[in-house]
PDB file of N, CA, C, O and CB in Angstrom:
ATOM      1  N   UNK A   1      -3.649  -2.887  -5.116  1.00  0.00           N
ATOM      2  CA  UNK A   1      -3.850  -2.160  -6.334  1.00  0.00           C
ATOM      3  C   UNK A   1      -4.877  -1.082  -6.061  1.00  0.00           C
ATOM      4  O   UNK A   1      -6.034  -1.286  -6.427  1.00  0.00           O
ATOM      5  CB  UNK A   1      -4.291  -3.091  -7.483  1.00  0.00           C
ATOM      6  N   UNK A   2      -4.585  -0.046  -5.500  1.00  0.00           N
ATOM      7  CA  UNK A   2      -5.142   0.842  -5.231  1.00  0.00           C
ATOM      8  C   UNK A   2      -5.004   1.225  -3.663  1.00  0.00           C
ATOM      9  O   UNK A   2      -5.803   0.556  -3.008  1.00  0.00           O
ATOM     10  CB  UNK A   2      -6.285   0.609  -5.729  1.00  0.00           C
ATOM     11  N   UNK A   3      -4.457   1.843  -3.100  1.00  0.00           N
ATOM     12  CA  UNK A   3      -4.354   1.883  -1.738  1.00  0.00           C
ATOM     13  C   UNK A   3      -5.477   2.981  -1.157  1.00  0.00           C
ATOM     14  O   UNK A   3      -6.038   2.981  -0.061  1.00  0.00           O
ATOM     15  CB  UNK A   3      -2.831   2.238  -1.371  1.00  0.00           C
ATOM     16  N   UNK A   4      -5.627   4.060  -2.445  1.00  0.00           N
ATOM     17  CA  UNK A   4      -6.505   4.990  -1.838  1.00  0.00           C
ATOM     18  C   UNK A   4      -5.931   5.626  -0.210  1.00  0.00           C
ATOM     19  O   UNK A   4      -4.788   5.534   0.237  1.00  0.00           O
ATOM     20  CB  UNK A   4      -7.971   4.139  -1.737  1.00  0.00           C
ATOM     21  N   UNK A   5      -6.982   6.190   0.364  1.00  0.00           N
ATOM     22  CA  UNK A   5      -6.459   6.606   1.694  1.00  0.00           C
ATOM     23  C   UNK A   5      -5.604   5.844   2.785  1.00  0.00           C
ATOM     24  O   UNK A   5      -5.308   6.535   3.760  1.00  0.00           O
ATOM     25  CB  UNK A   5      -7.480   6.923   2.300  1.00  0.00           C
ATOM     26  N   UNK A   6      -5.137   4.475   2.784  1.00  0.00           N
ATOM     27  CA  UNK A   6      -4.426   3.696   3.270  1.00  0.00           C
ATOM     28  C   UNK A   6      -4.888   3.238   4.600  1.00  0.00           C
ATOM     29  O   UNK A   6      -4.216   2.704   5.482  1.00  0.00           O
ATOM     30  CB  UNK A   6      -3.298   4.183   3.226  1.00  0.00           C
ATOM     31  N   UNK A   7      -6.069   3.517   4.598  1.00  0.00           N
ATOM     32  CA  UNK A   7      -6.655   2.821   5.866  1.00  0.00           C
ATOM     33  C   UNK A   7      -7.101   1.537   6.195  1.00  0.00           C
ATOM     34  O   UNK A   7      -7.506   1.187   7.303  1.00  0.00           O
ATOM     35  CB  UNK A   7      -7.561   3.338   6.152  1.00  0.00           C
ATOM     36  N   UNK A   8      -6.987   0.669   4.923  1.00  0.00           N
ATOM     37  CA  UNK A   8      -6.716  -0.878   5.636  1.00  0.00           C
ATOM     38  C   UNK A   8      -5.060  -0.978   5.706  1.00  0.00           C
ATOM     39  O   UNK A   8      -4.617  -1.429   6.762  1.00  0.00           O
ATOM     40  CB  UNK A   8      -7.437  -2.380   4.526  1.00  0.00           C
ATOM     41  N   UNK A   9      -4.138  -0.613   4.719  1.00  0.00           N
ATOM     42  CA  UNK A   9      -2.805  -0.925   5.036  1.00  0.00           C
ATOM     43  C   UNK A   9      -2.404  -0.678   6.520  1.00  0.00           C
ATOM     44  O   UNK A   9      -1.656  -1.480   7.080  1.00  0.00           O
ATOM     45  CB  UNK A   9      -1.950  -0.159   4.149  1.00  0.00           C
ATOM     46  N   UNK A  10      -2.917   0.485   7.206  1.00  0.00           N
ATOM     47  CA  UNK A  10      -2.570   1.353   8.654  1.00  0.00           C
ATOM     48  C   UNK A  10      -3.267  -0.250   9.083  1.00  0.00           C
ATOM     49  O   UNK A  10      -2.413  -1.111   9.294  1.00  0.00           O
ATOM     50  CB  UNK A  10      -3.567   3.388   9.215  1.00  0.00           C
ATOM     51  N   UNK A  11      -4.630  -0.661   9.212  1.00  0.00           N
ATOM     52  CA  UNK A  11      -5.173  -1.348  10.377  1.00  0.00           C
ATOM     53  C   UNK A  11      -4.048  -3.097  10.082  1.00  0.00           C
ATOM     54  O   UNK A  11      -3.756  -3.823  11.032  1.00  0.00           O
ATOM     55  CB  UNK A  11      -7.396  -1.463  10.195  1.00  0.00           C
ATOM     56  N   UNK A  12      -3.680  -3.362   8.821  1.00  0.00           N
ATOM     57  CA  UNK A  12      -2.967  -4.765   8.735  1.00  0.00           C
ATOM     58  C   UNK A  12      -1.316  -4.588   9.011  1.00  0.00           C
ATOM     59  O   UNK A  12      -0.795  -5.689   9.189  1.00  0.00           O
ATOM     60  CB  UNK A  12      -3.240  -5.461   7.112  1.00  0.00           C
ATOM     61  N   UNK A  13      -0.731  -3.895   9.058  1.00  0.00           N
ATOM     62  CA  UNK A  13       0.586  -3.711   9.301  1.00  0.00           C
ATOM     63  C   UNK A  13       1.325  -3.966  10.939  1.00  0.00           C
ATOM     64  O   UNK A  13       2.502  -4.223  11.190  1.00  0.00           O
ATOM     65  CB  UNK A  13       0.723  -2.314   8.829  1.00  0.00           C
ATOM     66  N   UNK A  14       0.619  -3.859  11.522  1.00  0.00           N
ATOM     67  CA  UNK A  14       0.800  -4.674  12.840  1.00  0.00           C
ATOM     68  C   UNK A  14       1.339  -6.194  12.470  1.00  0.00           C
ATOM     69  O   UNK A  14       2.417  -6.661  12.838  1.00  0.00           O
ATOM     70  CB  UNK A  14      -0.732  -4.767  13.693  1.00  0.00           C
ATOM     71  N   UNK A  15       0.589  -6.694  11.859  1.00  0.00           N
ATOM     72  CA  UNK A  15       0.635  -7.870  11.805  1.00  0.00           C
ATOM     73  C   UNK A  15       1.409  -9.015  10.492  1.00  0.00           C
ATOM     74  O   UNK A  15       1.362 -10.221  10.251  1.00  0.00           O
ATOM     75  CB  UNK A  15      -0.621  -7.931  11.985  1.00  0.00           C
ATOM     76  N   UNK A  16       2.157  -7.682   9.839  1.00  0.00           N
ATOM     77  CA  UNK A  16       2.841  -8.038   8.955  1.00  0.00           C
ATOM     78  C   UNK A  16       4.376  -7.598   8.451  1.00  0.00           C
ATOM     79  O   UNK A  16       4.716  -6.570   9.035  1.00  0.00           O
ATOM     80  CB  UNK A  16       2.068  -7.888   8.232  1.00  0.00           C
ATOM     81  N   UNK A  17       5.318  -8.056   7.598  1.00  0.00           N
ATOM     82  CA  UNK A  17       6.784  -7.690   7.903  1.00  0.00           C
ATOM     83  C   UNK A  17       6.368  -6.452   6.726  1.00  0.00           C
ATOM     84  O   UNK A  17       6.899  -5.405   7.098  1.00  0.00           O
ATOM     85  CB  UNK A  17       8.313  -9.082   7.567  1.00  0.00           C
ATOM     86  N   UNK A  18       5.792  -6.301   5.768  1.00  0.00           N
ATOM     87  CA  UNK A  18       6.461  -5.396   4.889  1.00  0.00           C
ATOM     88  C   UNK A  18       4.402  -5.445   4.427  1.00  0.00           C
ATOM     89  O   UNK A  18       3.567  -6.327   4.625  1.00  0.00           O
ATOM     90  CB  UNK A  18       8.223  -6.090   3.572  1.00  0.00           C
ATOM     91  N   UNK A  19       4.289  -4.068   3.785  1.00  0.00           N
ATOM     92  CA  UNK A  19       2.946  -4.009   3.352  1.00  0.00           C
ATOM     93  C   UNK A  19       3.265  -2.794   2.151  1.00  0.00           C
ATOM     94  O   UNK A  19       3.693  -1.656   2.339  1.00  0.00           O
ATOM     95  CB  UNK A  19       1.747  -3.612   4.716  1.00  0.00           C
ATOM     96  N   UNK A  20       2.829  -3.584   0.628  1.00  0.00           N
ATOM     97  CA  UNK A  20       3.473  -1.933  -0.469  1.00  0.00           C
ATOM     98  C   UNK A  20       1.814  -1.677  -0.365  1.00  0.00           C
ATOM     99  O   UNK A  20       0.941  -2.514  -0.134  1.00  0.00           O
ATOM    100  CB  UNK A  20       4.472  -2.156  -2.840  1.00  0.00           C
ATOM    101  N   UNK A  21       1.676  -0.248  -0.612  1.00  0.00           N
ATOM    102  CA  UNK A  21       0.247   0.341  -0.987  1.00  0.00           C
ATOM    103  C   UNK A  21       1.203   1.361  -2.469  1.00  0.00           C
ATOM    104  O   UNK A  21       2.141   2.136  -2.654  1.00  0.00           O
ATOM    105  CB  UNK A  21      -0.797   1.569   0.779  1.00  0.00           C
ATOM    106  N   UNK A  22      -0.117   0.467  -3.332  1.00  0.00           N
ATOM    107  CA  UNK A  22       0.182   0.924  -4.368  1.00  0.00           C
ATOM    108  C   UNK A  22      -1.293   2.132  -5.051  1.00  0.00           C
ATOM    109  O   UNK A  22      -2.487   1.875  -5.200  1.00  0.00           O
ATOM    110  CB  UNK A  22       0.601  -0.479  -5.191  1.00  0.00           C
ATOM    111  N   UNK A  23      -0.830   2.901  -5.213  1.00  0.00           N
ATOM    112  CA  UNK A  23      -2.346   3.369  -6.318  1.00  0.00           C
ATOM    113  C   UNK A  23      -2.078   4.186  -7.847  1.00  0.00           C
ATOM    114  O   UNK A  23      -0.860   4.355  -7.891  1.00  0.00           O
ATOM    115  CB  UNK A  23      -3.462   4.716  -5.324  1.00  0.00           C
ATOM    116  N   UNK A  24      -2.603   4.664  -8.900  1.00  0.00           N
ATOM    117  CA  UNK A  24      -2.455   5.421  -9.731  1.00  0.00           C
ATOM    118  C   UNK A  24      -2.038   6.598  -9.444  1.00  0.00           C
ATOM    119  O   UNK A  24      -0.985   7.111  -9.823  1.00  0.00           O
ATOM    120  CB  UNK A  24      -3.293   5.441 -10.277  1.00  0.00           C
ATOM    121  N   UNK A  25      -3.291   7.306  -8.403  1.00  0.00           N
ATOM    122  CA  UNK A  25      -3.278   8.665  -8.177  1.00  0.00           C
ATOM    123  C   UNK A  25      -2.392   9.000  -7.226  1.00  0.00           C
ATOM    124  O   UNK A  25      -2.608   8.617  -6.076  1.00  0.00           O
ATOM    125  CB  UNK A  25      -4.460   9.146  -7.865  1.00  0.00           C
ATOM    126  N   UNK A  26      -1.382   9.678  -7.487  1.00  0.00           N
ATOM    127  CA  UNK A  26      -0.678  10.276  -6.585  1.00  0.00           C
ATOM    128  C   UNK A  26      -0.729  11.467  -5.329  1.00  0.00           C
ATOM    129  O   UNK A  26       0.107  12.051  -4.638  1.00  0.00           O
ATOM    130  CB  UNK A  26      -0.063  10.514  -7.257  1.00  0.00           C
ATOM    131  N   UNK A  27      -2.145  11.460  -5.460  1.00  0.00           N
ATOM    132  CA  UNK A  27      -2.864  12.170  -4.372  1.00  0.00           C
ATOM    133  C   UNK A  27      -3.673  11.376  -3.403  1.00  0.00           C
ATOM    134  O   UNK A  27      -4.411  11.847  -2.538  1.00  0.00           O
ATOM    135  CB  UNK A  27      -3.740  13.111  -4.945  1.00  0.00           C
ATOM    136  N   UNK A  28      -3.393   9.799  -3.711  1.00  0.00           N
ATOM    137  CA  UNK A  28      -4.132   9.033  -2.956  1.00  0.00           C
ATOM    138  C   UNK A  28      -2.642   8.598  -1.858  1.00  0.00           C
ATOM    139  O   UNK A  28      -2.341   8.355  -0.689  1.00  0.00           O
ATOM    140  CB  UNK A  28      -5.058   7.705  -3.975  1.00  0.00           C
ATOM    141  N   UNK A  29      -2.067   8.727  -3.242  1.00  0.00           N
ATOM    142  CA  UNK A  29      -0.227   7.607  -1.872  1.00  0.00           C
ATOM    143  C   UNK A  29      -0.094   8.863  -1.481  1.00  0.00           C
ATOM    144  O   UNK A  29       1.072   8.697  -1.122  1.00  0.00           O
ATOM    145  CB  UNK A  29       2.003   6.604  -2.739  1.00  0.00           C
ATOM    146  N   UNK A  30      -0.317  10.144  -1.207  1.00  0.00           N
ATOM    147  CA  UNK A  30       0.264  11.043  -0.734  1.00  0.00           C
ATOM    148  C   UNK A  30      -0.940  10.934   0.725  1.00  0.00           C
ATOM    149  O   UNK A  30      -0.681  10.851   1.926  1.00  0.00           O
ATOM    150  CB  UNK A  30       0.450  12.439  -1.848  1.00  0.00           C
ATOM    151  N   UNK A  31      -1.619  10.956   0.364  1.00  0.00           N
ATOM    152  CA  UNK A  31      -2.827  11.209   1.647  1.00  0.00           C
ATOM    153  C   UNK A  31      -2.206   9.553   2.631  1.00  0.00           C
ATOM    154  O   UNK A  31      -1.760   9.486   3.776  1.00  0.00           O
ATOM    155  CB  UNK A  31      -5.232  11.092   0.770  1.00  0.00           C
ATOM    156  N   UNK A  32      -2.427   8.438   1.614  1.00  0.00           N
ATOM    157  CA  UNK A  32      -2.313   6.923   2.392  1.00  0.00           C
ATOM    158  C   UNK A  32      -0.715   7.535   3.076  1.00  0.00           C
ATOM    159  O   UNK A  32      -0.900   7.277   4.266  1.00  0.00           O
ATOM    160  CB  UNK A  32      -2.231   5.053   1.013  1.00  0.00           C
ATOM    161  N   UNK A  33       0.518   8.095   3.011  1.00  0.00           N
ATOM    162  CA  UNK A  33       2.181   8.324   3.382  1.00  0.00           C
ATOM    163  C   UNK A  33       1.675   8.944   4.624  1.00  0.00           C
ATOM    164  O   UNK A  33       2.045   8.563   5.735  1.00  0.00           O
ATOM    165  CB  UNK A  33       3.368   9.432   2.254  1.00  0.00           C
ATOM    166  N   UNK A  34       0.961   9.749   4.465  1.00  0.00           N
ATOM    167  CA  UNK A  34       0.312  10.753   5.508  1.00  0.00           C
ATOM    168  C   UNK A  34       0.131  10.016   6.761  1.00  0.00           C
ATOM    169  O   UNK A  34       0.752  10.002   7.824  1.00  0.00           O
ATOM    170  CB  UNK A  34      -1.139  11.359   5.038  1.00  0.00           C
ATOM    171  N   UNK A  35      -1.284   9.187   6.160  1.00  0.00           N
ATOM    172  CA  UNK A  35      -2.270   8.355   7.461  1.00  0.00           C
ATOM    173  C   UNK A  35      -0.879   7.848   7.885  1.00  0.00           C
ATOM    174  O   UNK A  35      -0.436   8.397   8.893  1.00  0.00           O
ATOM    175  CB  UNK A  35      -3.761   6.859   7.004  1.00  0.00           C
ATOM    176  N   UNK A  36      -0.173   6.991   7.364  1.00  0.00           N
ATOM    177  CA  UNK A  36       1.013   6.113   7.985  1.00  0.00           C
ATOM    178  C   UNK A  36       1.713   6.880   8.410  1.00  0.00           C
ATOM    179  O   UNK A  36       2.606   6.085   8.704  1.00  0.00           O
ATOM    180  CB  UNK A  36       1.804   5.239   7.220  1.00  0.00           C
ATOM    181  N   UNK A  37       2.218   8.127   8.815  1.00  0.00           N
ATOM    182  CA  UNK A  37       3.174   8.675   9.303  1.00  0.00           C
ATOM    183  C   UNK A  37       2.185   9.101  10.575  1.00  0.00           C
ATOM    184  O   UNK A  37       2.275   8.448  11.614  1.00  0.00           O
ATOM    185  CB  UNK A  37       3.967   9.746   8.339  1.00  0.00           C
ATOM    186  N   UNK A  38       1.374  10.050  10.491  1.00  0.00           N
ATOM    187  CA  UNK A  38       0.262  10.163  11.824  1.00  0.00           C
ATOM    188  C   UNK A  38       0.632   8.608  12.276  1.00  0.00           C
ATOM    189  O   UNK A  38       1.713   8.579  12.864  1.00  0.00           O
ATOM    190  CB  UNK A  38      -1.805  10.487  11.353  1.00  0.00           C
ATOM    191  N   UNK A  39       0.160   7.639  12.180  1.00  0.00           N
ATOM    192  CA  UNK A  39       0.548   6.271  12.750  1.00  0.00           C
ATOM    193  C   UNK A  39       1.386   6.066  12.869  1.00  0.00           C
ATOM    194  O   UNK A  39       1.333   5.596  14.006  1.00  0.00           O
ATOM    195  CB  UNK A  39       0.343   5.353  12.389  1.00  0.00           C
ATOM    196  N   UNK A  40       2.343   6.008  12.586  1.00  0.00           N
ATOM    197  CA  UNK A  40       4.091   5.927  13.047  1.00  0.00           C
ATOM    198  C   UNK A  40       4.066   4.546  12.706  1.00  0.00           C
ATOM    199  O   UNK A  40       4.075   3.719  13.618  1.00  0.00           O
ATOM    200  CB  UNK A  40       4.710   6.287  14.900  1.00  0.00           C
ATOM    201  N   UNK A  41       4.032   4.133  11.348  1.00  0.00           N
ATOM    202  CA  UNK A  41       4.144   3.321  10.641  1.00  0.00           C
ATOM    203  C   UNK A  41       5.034   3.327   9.910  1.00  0.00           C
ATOM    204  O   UNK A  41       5.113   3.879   8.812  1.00  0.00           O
ATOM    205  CB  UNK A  41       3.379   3.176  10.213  1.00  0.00           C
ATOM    206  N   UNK A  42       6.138   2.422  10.710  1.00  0.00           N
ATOM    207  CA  UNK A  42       7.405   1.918   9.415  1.00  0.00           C
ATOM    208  C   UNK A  42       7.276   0.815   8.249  1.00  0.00           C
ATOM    209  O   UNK A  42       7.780   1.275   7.224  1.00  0.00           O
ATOM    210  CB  UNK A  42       8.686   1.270  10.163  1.00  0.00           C
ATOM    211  N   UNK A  43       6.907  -0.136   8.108  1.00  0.00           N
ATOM    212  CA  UNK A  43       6.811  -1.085   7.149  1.00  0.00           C
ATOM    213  C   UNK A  43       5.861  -0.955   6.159  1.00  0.00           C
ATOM    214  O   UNK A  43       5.464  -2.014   5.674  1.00  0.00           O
ATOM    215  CB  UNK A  43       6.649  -2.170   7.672  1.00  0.00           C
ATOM    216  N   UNK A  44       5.312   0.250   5.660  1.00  0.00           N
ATOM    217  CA  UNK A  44       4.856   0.709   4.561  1.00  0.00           C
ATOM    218  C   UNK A  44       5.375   0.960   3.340  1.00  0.00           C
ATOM    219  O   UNK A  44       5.739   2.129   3.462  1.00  0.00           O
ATOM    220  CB  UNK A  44       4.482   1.492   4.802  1.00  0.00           C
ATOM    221  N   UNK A  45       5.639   0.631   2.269  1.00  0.00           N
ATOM    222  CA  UNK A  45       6.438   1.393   1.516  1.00  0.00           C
ATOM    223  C   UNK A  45       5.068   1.452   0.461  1.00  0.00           C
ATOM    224  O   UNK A  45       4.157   0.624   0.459  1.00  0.00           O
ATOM    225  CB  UNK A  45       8.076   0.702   1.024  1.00  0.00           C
ATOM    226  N   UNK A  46       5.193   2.823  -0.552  1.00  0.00           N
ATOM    227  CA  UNK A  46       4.693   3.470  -1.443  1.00  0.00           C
ATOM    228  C   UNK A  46       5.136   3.710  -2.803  1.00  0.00           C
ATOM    229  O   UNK A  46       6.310   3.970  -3.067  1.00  0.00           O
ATOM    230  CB  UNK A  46       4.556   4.334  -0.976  1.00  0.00           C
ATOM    231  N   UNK A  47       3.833   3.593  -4.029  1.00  0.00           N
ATOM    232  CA  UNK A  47       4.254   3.586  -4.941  1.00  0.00           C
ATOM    233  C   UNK A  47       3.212   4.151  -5.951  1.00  0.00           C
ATOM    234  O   UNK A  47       2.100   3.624  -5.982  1.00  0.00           O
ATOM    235  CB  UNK A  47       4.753   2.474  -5.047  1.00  0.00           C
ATOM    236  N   UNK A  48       3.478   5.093  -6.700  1.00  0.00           N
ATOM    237  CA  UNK A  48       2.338   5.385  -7.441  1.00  0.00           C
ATOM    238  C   UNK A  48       2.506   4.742  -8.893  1.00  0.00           C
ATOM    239  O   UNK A  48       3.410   5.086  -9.654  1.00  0.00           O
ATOM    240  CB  UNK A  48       2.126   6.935  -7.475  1.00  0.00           C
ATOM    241  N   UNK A  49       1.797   4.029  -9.122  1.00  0.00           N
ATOM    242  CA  UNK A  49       1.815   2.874 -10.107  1.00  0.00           C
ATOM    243  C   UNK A  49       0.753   2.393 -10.779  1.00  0.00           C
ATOM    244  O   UNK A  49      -0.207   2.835 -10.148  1.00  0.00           O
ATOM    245  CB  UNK A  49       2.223   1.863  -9.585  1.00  0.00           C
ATOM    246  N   UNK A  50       0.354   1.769 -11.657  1.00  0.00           N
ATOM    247  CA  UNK A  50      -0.987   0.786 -12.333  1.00  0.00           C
ATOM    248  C   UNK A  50      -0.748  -0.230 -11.930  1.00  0.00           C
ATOM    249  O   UNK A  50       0.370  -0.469 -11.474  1.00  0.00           O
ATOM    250  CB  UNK A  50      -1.248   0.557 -13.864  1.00  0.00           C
ATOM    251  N   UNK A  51      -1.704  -1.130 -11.972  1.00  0.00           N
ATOM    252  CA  UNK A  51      -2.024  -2.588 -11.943  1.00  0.00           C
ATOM    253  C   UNK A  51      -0.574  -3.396 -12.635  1.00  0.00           C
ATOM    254  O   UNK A  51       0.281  -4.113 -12.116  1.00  0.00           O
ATOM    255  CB  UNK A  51      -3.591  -2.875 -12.935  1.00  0.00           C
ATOM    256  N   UNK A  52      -0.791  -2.859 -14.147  1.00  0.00           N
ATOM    257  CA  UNK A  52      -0.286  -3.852 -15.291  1.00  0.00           C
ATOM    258  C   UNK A  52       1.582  -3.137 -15.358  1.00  0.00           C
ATOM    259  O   UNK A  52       2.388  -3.377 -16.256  1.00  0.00           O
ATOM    260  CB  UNK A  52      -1.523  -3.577 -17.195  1.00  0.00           C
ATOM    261  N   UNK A  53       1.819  -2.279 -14.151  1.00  0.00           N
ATOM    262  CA  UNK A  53       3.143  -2.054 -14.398  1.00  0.00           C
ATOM    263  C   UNK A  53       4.122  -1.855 -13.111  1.00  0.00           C
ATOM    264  O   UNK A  53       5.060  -1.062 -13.033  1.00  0.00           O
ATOM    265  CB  UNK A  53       3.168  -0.900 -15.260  1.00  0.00           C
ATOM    266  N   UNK A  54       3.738  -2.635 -12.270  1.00  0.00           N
ATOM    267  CA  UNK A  54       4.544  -2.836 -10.967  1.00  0.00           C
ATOM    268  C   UNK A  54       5.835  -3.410 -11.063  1.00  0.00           C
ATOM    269  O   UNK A  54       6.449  -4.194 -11.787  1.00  0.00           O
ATOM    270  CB  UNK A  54       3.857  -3.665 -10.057  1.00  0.00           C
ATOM    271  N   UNK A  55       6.044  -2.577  -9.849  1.00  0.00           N
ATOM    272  CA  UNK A  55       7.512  -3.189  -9.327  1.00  0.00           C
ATOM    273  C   UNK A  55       8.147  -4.268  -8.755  1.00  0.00           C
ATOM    274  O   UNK A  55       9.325  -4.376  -8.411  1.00  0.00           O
ATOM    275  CB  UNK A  55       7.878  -2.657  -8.643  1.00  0.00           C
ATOM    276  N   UNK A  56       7.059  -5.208  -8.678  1.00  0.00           N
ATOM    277  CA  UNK A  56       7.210  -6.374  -8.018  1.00  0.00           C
ATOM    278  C   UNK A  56       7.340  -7.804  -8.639  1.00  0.00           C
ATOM    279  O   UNK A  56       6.421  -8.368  -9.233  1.00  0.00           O
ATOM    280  CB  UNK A  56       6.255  -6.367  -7.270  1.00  0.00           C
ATOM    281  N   UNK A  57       8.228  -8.177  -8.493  1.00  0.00           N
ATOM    282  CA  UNK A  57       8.803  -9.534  -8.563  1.00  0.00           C
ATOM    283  C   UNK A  57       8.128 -10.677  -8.577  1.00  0.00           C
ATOM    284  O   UNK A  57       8.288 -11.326  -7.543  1.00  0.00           O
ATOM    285  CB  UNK A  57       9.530  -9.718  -7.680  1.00  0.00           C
ATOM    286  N   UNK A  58       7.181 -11.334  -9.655  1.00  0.00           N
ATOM    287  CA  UNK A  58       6.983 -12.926  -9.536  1.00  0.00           C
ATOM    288  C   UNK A  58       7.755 -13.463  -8.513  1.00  0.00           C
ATOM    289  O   UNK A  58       8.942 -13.782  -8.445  1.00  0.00           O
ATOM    290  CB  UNK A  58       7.365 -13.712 -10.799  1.00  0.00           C
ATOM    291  N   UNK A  59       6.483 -13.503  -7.445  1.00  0.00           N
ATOM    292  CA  UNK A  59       6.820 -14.970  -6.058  1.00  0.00           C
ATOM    293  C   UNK A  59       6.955 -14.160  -5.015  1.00  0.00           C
ATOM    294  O   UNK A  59       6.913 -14.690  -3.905  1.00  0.00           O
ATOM    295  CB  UNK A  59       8.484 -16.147  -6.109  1.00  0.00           C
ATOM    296  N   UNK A  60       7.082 -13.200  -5.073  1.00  0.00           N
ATOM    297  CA  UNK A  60       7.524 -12.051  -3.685  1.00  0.00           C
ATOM    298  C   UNK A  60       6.891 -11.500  -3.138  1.00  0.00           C
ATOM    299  O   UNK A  60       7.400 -10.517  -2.599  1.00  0.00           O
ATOM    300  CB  UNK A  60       8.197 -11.044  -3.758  1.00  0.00           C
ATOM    301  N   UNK A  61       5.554 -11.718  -2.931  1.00  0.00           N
ATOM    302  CA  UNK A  61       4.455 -11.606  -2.270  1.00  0.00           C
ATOM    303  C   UNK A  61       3.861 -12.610  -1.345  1.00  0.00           C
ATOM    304  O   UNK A  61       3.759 -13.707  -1.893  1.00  0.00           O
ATOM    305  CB  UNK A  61       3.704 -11.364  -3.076  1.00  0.00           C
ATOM    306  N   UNK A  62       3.455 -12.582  -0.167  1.00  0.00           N
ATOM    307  CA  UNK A  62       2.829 -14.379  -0.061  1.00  0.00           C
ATOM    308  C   UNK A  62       1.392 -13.670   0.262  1.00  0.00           C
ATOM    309  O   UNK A  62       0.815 -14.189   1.218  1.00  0.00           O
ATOM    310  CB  UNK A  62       3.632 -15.812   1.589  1.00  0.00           C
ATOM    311  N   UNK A  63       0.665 -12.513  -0.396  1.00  0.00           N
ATOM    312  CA  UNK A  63      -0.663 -12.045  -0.587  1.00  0.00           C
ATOM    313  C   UNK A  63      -0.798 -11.004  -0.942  1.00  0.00           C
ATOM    314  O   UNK A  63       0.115 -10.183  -0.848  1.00  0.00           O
ATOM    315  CB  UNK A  63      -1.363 -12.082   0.265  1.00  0.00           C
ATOM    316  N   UNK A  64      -2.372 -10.617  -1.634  1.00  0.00           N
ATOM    317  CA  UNK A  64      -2.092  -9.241  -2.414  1.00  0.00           C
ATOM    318  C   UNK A  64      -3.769  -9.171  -1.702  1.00  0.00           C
ATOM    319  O   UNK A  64      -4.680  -9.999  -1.700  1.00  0.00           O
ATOM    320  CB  UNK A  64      -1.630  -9.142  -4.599  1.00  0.00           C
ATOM    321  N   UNK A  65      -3.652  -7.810  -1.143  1.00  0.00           N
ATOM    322  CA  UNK A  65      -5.296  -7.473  -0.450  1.00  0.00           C
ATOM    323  C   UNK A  65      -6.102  -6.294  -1.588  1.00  0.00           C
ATOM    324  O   UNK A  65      -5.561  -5.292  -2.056  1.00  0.00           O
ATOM    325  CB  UNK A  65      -5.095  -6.503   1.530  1.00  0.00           C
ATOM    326  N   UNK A  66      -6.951  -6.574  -1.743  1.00  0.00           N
ATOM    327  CA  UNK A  66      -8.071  -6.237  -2.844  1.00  0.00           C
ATOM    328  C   UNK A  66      -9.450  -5.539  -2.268  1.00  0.00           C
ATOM    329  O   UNK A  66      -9.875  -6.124  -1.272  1.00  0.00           O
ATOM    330  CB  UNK A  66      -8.522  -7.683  -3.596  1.00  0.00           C
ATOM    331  N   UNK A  67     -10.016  -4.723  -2.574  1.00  0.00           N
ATOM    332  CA  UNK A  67     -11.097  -4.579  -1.841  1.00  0.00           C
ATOM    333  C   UNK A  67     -12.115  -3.257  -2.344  1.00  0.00           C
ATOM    334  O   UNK A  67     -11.427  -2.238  -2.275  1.00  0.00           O
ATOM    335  CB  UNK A  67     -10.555  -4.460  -0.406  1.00  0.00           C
ATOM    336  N   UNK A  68     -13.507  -2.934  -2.821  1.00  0.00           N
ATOM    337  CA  UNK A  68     -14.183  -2.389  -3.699  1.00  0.00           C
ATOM    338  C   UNK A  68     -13.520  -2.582  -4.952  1.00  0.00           C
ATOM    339  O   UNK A  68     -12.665  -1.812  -5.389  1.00  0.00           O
ATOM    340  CB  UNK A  68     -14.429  -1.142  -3.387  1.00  0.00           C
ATOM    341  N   UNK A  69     -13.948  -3.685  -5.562  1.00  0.00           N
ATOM    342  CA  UNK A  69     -13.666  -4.394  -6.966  1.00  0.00           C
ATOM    343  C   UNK A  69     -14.541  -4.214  -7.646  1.00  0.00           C
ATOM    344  O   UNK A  69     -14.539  -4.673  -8.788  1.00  0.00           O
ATOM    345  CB  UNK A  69     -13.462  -5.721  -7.065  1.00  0.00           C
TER     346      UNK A  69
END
């Protein structure tokens, strides 16, 4: 919930099948699409979104990363 510049999604995606970075500002998923493409990062997907109105499915997560709360 908030991906901001996407620089923890870039450092955890190694190590995971699928990673969404979500944020409000659409100048943040545009900068975070960025970092991941400089990285040649496929399993990113992007979404400019709120908290309380995602695209995601009860149970279809097995973690959600959080961080400056």
């Amino acid at each position: 919930m908030g991906c901001g510049l996407g620089m923890t999604g870039v450092l955890h995606v190694p190590f995971i099948k699928e990673y969404v970075a979500t944020d409000i500002s659409s100048q943040m998923v545009d900068l975070a699409r960025k970092r991941a493409f400089d990285a040649s990062v496929k399993n990113m997907k992007f979404e400019v979104n709120s908290y309380n109105n995602l695209s995601i499915r009860g149970g279809s997560m097995d973690a959600v990363l959080a961080s400056l709360l």
